[in-house]
C-alpha positions in Angstrom: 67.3 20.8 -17.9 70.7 20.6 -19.0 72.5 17.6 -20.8 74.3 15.0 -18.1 74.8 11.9 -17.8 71.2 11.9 -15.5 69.2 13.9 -18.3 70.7 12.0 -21.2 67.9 10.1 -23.0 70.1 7.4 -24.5 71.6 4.8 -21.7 75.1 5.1 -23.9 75.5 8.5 -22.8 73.6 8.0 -19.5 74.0 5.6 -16.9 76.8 3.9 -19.3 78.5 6.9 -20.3 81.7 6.0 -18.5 81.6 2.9 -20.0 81.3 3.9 -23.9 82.7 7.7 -23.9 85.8 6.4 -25.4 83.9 6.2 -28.3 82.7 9.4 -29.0 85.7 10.5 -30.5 84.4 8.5 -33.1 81.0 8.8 -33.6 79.3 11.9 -31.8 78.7 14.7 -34.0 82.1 16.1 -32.7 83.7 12.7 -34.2 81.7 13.0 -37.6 82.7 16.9 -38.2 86.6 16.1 -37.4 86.9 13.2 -39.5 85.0 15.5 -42.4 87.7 18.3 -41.5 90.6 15.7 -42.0 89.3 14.2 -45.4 88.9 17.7 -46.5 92.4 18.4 -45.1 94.0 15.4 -46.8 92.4 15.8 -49.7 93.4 19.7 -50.5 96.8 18.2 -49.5 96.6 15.8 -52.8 95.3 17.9 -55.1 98.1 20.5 -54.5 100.5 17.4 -55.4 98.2 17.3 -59.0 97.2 20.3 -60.0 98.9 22.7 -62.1 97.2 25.7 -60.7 98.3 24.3 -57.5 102.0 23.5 -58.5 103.3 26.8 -56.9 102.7 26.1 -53.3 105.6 24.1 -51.6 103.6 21.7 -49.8 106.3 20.4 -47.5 106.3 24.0 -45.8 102.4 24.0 -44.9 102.4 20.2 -44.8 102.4 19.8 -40.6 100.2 23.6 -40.4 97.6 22.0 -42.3 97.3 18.5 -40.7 97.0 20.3 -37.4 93.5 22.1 -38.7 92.0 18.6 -38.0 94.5 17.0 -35.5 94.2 19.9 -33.1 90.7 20.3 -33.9 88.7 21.3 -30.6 85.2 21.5 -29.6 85.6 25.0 -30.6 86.1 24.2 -34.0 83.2 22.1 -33.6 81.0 24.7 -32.5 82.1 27.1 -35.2 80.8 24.7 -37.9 77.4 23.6 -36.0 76.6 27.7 -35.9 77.3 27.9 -39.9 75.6 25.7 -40.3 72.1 26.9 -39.1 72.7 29.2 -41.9 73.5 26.7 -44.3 70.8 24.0 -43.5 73.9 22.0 -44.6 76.3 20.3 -42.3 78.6 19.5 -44.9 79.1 22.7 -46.5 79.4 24.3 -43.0 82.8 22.1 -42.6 84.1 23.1 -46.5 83.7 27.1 -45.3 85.6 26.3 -42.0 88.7 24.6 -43.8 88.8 27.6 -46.4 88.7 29.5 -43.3 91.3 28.1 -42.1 93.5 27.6 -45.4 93.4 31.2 -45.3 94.7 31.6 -42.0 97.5 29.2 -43.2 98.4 31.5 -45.5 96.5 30.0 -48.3 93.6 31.9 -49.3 94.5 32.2 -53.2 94.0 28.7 -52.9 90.7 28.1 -51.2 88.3 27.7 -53.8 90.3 24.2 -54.1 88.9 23.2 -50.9 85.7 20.5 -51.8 86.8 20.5 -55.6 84.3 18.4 -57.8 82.9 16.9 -54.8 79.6 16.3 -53.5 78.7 15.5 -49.9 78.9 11.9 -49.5 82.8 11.6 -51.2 83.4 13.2 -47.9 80.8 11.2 -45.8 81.6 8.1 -47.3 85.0 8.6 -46.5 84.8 9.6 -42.7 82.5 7.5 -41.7 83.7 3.9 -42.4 87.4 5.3 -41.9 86.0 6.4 -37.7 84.4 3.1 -37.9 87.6 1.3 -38.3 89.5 3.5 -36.5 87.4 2.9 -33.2 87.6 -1.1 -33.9 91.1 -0.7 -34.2 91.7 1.0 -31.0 89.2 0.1 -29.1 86.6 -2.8 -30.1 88.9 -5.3 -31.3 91.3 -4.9 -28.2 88.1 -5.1 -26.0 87.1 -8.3 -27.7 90.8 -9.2 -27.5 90.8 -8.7 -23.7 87.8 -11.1 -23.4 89.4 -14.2 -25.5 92.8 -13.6 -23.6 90.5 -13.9 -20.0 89.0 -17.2 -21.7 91.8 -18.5 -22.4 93.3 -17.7 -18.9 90.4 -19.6 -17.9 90.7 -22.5 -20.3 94.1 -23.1 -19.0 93.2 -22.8 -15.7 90.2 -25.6 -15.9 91.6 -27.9 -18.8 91.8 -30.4 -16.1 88.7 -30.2 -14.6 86.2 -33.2 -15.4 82.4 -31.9 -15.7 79.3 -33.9 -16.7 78.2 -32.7 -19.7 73.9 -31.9 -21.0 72.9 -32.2 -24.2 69.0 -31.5 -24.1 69.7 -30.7 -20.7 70.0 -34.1 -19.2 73.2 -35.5 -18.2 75.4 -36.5 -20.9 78.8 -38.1 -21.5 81.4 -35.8 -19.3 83.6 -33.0 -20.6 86.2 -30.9 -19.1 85.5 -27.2 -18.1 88.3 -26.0 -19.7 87.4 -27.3 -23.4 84.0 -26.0 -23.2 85.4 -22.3 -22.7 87.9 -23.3 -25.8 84.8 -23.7 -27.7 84.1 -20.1 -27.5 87.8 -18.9 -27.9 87.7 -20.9 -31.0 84.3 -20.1 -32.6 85.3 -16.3 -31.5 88.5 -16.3 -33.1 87.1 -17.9 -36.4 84.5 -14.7 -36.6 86.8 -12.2 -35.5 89.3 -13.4 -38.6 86.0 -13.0 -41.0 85.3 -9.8 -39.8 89.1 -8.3 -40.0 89.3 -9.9 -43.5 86.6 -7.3 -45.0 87.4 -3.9 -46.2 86.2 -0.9 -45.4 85.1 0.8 -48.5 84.9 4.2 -49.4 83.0 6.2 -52.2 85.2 9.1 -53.9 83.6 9.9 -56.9 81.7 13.0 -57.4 78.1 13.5 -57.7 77.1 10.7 -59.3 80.4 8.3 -59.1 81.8 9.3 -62.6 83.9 11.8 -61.2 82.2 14.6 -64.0 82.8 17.8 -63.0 87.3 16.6 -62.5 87.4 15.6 -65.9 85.3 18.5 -67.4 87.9 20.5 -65.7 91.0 18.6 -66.1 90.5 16.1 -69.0 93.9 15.1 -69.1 93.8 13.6 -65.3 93.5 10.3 -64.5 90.8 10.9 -61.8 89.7 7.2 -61.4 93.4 6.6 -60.8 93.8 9.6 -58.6 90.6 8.6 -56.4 91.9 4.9 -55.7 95.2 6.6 -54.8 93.4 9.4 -52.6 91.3 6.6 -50.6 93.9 3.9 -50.3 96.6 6.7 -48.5 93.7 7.2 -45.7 93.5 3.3 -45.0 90.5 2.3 -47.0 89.4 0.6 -50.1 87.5 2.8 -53.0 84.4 1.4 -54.5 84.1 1.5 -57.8 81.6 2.2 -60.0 78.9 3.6 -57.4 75.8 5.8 -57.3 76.5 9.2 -55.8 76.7 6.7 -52.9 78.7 3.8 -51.6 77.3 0.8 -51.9 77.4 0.0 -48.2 77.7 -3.8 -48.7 81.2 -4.3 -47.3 80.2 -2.4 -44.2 76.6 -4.7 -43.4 78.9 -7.6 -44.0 80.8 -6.1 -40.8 78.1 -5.6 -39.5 77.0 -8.8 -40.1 80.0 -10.3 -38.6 79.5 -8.2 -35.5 75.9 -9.8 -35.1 77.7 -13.2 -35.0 80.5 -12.6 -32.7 77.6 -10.8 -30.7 75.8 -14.1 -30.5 78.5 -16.7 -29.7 79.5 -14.4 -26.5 75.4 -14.3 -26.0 75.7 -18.4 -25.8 78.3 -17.5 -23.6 76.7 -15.8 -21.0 73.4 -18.2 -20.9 76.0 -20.9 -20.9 78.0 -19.6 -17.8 74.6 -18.2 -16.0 73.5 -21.4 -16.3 76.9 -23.5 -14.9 76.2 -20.7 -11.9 72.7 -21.6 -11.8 73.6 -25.2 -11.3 76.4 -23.7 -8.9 79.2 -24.9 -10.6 80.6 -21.2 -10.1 80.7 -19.4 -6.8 81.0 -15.7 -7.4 83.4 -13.2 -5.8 81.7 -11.1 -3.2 82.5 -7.8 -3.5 81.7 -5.5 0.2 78.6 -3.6 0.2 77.0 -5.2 -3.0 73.6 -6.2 -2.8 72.2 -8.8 -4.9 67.9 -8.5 -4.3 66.6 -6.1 -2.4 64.5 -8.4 -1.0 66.6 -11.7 -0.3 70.2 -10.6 1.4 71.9 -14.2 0.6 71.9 -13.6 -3.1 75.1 -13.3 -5.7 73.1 -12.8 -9.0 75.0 -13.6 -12.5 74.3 -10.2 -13.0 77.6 -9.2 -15.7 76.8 -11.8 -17.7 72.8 -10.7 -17.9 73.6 -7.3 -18.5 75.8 -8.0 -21.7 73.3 -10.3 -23.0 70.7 -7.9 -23.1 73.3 -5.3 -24.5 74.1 -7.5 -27.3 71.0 -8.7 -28.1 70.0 -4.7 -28.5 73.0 -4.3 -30.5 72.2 -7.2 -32.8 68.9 -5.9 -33.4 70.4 -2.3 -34.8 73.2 -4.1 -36.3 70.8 -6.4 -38.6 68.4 -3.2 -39.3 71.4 -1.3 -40.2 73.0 -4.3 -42.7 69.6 -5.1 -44.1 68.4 -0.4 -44.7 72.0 0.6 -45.7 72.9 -1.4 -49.2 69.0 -0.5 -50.2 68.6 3.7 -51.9 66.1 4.9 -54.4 68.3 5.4 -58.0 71.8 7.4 -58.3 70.8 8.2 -54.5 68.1 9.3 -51.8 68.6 11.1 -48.2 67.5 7.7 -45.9 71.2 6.5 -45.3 72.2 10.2 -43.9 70.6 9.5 -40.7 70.9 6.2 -40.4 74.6 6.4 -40.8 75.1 8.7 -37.6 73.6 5.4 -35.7 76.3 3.2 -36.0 77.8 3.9 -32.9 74.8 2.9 -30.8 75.6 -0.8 -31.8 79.4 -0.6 -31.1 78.5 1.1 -27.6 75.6 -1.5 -26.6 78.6 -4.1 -28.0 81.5 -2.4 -26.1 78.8 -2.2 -22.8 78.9 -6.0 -23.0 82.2 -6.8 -23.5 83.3 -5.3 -20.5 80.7 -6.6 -18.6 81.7 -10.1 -19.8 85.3 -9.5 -18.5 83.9 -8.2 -15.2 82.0 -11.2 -15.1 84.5 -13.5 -15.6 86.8 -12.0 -13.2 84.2 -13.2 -10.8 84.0 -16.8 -11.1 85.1 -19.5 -8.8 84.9 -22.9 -9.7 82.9 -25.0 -7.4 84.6 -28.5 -7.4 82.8 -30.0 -4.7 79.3 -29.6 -6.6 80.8 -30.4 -10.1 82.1 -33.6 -8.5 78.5 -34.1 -6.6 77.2 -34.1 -10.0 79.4 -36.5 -11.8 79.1 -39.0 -9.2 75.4 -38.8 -8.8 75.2 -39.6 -12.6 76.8 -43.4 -13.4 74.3 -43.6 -16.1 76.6 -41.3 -18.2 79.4 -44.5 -18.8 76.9 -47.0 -20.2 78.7 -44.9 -23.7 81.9 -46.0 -22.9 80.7 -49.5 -22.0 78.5 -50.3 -24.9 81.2 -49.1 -27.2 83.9 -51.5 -25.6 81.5 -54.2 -26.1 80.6 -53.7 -29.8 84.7 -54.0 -29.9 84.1 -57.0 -28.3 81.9 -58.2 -30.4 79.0 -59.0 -28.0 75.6 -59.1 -28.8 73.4 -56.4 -28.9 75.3 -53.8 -26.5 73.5 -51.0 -26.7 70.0 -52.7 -25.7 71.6 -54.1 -23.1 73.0 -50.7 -21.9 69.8 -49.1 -22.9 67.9 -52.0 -20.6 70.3 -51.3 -17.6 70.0 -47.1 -17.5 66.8 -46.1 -19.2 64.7 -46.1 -15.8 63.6 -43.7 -13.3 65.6 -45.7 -10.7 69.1 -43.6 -9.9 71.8 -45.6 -12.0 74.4 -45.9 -9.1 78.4 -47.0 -9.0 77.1 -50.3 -7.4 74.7 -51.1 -10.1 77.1 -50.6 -12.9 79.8 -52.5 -11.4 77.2 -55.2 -10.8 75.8 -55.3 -14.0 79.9 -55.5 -15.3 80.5 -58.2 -13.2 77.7 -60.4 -14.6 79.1 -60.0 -18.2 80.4 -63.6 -20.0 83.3 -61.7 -21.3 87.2 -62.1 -20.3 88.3 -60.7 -17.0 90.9 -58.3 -18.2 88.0 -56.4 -20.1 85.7 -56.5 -16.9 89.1 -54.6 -15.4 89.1 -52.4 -18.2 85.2 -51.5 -17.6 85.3 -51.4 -14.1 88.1 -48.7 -14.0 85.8 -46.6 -16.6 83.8 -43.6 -14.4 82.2 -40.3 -15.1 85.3 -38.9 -13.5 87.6 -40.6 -16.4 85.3 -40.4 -19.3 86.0 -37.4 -20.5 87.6 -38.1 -24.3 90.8 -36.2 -25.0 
């Protein structure tokens, strides 16, 4: 059978594949070899800026031929490496013979045993993968997420007006406005995303076992501590130091971390909105020739908002097995972070899945006035708040019992009975004006 999106066995590359194949740029095993070829690139580049042996070549005039080995690197290329390497049984070293390769073919080749210098594998894996991994949340995560606060806040603006009851325990409760319970979400979104932006992504760049051994054996008079910070911070990322032969990984769980709780707060999203449409609060666009059940035409189902809570609830669960393996290895190093590392796009993807679906879903909504309104005037009970309150100002006895008397019953609390139950109040007539112009429409707060 041959690979499609129909014989795929992973839903990312499947049935979701136009969804998420924006992101394989980034982390398919095309994305890992081309981000190996351009630290191995950048980091020949360097070391013809430091070494003597290497103070003959005139960088500038090979500078743009030997960028383009990894900026024009094709499938091709790809390939090429992939078949080395089932000689090699090394994927690594399959990418350092394809950039001497090419160093030769750029004229080069007396300089090609340069290529790798005094590195082992993960100064180069350590390097490419968390510098992908922030280049895919820069160009296409964060915007995503971006594109779903920016809709919220659409929406927020649009219903900041809109009086709603309000549950807490999921009975009727003292009324909000639509448009400050989607704030909520912009604002607890917002707080996480500023978390997440605010930790680095680290890099390892220190030899075989961090101490950078085999540069200074070489070239004792180098400052290769010094070099290594310089090396990692011109690519975009921070260098951590001292280290195994590994990175720690501890700044990346945290991001992943962070992603678990922006994950979340849009999860409390969706149950919060299928639930508003449950109580139909939202009406949902109709879109021709969609079908809702197979079995009962009439139905619109929250569908969006169900399929990016189960995408980021799978995500979640990766994301915490990936924060909670990752920072864990046997001694200077062992071999379990290797394969766990080439997972880390199968959270972003499930992530990315659900964020568009989110948007889709929110596209969709229609607020229902006339069943929101329904609702607020069915439910008087919710102002014996506001009137208890006004009495305690007013020093009356025991407000809250009386409230408490009027409302906790099974009989429906009506308009009538409250204004009844006002009217029999000893208190001045200007505060029996003031409570009788209180309703759940009104009560809202500010």
């Amino acid at each position: 059978m041959q690979l499609s999106e129909l014989s795929s066995i992973s839903p990312i590359d499947g049935r979701y594949r136009k969804t998420s194949k924006e992101l394989a740029k980034y982390f398919s095993e095309f994305g890992l070899i081309k981000y190996r070829v351009q630290i191995e690139i950048e980091y020949f580049i360097i070391l013809c800026k430091t070494l003597p042996e290497l103070s003959k070549i005139n960088i500038e005039t090979y500078y743009n031929s030997l960028k383009n080995i990894y900026k024009n690197f094709s499938e091709t290329d790809a390939q090429k490496i992939k078949a080395t390497e089932k000689i090699t049984n090394h994927d690594v070293k399959a990418v350092e013979y394809f950039v001497k390769e090419k160093i030769n073919e750029a004229g080069l080749g007396n300089y090609s045993e340069f290529v790798h210098f005094g590195l082992t594998s993960q100064d180069i894996n350590n390097t490419a993968i968390p510098l992908s991994f922030k280049d895919a949340n820069t160009e296409i995560v964060f915007p995503e997420i971006d594109n779903v606060i920016n809709k919220l806040q659409v929406l927020t603006a649009e219903w900041q007006e809109i009086p709603m009851l309000a549950r807490t325990h999921g009975q009727p409760a003292s009324p909000t406005k639509l448009g400050k319970e989607i704030a909520v979400f912009i604002a607890r979104l917002n707080n996480q995303i500023e978390l997440l932006k605010a930790i680095p992504y680290s890099a390892k760049f220190g030899g075989a076992t961090g101490n950078m051994n085999a540069h200074y054996i070489t070239y004792p008079k180098i400052e290769w501590h010094d070099f290594a910070e310089k090396f990692v911070s011109s690519i975009g990322l921070q260098r951590s130091f001292p280290t195994t032969q590994i990175e720690h990984y501890d700044n990346i769980a945290s991001q992943f971390d962070a992603f678990k709780r922006i994950n979340t707060i849009l999860i409390d999203l969706c149950r919060d909105i299928w639930t508003y449409i449950s109580f139909d609060y939202f009406k949902q666009k109709i879109k021709e020739g969609e079908i809702g059940s197979s079995a009962m035409p009439h139905k619109v189902n929250p569908i969006d908002f169900e399929n990016a809570e189960g995408n980021l609830m799978l995500a979640n669960s990766i994301f915490e097995f990936l924060s909670a393996k990752l920072p864990v290895s046997r001694l200077q190093r062992d071999l379990t972070d290797s394969t766990v590392l080439r997972n880390i796009g199968v959270p972003i993807a499930h992530s990315l899945i659900a964020y568009k679906s989110i948007l889709k879903g929110l596209e969709k909504l229609i607020v229902n006035i006339d069943k929101i309104n329904i609702d607020l005037n069915d439910n008087w009970a919710v102002v014996a708040e506001a009137i208890q309150t006004i009495l305690r100002r007013e020093k009356v006895e025991k407000p809250y019992e009386l409230l408490k008397e009027l409302t906790r019953t099974n009989e429906k609390i009506t308009k009538e009975k409250i204004h009844n139950f006002i009217n029999n109040l000893t208190i001045e007539e200007k505060i029996k004006a003031e409570l009788l112009n209180i309703s759940p429409h009104n009560f809202v707060g500010r």
